[in-house]
C-alpha positions in Angstrom: -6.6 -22.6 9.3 -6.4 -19.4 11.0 -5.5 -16.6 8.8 -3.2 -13.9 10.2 -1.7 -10.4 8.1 1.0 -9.1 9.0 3.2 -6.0 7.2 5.9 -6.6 5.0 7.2 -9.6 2.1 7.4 -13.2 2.9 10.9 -13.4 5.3 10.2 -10.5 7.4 10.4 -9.8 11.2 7.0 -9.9 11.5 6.1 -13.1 9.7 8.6 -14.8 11.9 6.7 -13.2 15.3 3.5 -14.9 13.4 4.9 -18.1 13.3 6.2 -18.0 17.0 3.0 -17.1 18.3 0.9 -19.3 15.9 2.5 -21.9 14.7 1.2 -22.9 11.4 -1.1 -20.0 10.2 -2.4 -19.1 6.9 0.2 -16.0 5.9 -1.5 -12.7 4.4 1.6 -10.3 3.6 0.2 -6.3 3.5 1.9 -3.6 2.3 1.7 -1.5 5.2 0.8 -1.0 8.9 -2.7 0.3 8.0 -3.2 -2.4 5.8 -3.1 -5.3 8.5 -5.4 -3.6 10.8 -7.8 -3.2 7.8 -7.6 -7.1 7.1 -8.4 -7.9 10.6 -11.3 -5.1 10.7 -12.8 -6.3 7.4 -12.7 -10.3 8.2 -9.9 -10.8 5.9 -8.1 -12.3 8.6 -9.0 -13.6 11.5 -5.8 -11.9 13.6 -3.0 -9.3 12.9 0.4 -8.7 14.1 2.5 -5.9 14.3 5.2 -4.4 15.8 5.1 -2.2 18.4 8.6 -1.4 19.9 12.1 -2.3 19.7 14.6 -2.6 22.4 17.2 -0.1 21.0 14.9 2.3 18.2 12.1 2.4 20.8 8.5 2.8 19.7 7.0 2.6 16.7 4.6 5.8 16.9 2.2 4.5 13.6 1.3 1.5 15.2 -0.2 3.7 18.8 -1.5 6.1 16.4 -3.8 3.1 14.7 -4.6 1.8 17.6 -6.6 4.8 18.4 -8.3 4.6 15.2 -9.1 1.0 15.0 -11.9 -0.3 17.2 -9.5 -3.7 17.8 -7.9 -6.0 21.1 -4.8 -6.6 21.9 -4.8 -10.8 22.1 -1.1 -11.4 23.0 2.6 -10.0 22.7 5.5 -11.5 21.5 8.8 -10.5 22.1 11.3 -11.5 19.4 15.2 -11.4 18.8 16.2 -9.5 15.9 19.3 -10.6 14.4 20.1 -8.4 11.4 22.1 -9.5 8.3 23.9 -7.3 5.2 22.8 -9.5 2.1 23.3 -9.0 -1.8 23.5 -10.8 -4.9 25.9 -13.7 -5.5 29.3 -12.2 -6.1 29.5 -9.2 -4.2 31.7 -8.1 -1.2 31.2 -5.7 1.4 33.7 -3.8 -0.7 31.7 -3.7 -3.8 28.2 -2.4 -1.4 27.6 1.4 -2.4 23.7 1.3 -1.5 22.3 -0.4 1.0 18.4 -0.6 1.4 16.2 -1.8 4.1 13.3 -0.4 6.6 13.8 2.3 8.7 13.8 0.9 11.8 16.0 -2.2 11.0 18.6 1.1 9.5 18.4 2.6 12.8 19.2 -0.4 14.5 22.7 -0.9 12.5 23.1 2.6 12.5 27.2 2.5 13.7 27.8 -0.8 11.3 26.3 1.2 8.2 28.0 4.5 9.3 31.7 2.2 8.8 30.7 1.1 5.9 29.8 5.0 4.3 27.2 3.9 1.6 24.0 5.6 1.0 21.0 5.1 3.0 18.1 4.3 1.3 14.6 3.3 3.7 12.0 1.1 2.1 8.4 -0.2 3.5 10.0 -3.5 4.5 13.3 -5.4 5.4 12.3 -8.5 3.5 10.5 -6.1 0.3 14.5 -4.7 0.3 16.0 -7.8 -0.6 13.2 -9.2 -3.2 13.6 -5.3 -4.5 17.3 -6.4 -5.1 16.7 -9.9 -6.6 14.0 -9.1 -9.0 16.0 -5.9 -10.3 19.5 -7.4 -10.3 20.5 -4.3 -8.4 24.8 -4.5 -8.3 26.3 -2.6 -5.2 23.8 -2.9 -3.8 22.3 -4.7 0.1 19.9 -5.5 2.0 19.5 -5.5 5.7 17.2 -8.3 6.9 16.8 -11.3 8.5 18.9 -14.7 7.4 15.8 -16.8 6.4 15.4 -14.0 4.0 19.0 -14.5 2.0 17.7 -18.3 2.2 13.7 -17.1 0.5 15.3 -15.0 -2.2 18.5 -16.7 -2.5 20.8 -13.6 -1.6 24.8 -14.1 0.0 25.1 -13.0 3.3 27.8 -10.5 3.7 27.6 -9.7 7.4 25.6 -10.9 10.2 24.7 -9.6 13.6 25.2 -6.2 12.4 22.9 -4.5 15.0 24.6 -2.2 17.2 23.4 -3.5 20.3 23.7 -7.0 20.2 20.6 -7.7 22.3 17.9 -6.6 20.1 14.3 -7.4 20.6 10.7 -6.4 19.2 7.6 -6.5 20.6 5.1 -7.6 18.4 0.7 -7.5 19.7 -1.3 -9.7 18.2 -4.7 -7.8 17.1 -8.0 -9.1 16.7 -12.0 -8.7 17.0 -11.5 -11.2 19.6 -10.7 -11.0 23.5 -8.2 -13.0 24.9 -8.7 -15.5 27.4 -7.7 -14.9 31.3 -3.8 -16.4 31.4 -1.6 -17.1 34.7 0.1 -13.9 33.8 -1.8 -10.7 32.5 -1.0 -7.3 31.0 -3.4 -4.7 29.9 -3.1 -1.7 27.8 -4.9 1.5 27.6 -5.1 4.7 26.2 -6.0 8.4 28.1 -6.8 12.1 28.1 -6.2 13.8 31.1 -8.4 17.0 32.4 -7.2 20.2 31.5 -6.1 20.7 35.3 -3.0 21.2 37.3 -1.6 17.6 38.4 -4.1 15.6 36.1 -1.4 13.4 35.2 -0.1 12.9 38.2 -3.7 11.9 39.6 -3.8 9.3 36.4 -0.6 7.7 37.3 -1.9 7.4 41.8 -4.9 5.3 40.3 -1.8 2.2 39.5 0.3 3.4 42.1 -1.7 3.7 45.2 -2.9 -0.2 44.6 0.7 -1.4 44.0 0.3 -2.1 40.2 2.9 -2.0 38.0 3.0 0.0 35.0 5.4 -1.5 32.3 5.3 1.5 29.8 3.8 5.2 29.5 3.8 6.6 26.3 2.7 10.1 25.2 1.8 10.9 21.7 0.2 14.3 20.0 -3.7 14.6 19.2 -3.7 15.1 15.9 -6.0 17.8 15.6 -5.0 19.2 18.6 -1.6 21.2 18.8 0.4 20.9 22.1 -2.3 18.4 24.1 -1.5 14.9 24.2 -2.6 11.6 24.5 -0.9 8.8 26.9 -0.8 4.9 25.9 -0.5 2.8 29.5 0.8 -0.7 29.7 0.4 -2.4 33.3 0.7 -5.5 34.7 -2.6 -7.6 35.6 -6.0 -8.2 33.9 -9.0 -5.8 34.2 -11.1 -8.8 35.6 -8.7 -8.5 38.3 -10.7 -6.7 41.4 -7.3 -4.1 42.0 -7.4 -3.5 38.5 -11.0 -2.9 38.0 -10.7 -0.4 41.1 -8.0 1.3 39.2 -9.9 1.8 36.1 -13.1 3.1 37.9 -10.9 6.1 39.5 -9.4 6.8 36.1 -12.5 7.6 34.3 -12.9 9.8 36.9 -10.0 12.0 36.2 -9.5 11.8 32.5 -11.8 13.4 30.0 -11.3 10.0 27.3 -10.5 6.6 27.9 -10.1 3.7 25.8 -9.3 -0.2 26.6 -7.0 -1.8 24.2 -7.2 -5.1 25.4 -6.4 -7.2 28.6 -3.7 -10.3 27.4 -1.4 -13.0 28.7 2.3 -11.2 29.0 5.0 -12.8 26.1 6.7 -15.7 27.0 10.6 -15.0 28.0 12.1 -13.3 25.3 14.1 -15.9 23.0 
């Protein structure tokens, strides 16, 4: 059976993008980011998935910041619907809720339902570790914000549901592995670049998609580390590199930046759902 990590306790976001894109998989739950693209590195599992982006908090800057680091492919995306839910131990109300914890992101996204509510914010690695945190510490007053199959797992009462600000809330997840993906119908490909120290380097970067009518679906800038001020751009476009127009595109890159890096060429997510 295929063994895939992802981050977080059984119930999470990201075990339920596993399941979508796999099917029936053999689960390995890590503590952190980090941790997944360690198990995929070391053999531990065969694939990893992570998220990426949401629709309404926007990127998730750890995961760019290992994919620099980690010498792994993109094999796929998956774009999932996130419906949130406020969950606590039989017997409570929303009245009774003075604490409420849950992972960053997820607080972000039910930033104006939380706000109403006027409890303390309290971020944790995981939505699903929040609500096992709550069960196995009979913690009174106190929620979780995660998804429903999670109240189900660690038999919480759901208090509120859809509790996202925006009520059309997706993630991207990728799929990482050692592995390439196969050439699909429809293709995306992600990179990573350093521009020249020149005037208009950027602007050169970007004619390479532009000039041969490809579409770029994201660009992303985040700081070198050990480098104050300079930065490093993440590209997502549409098409495959096997693709003649992209190839073309990727030969006049490497020409104007001074570090390059392919992520991984992979068949676009099926419509969100």
């Amino acid at each position: 059976m295929t063994r895939v990590a992802f981050q977080g306790e059984r119930g999470a976001f990201s075990e339920d993008a596993v399941i979508r894109f796999f099917g029936d998989a053999e689960l390995i739950p890590c503590r952190s980011f980090a941790h997944v693209f360690e198990s995929v590195t070391k053999d531990e599992g065969d694939f990893g998935v992570v998220p990426i982006e949401n629709s309404q908090a926007g990127s998730i800057n750890e995961t760019y910041d290992l994919l620099l680091r980690y010498d792994l492919n993109i094999y796929g995306e998956i774009d999932l619907r996130v419906n949130h839910c406020l969950m606590a131990l039989p017997g409570e109300s929303l009245a009774s809720i003075k604490t409420v914890y849950s992972h960053p992101q997820a607080l972000a996204q039910c930033e104006q339902f939380l706000s109403k509510m006027g409890v303390e914010i309290v971020p944790t690695y995981d939505t699903a570790g929040s609500a096992k945190l709550i069960r196995e510490k009979r913690l009174v007053n106190c929620a979780a914000v995660a998804s429903k199959r999670v109240a189900q797992i660690y038999e919480m009462q759901v208090l509120a549901e859809n509790i996202q600000t925006i009520p059309n809330n997706y993630t991207k997840f990728f799929v990482i592995s050692k592995k390439k993906a196969a050439y699909a119908e429809k293709n995306k490909t992600s990179l990573i670049f350093i521009t020249k120290n020149i005037p208009g380097a950027l602007y050169h970067c970007l004619g390479a998609f532009s000039r041969r009518g490809i579409n770029l679906t994201k660009l992303e800038s985040r700081p070198i580390k050990d480098k104050p001020w300079e930065y490093i751009f993440y590209v997502d476009f549409e098409g495959h590199l096997e693709d003649d127009i992209c190839s073309q595109a990727l030969t006049y890159l490497k020409k104007k930046t001074s570090f390059i890096k392919i992520l991984g060429s992979y068949p676009k997510a099926m419509e969100s759902g």
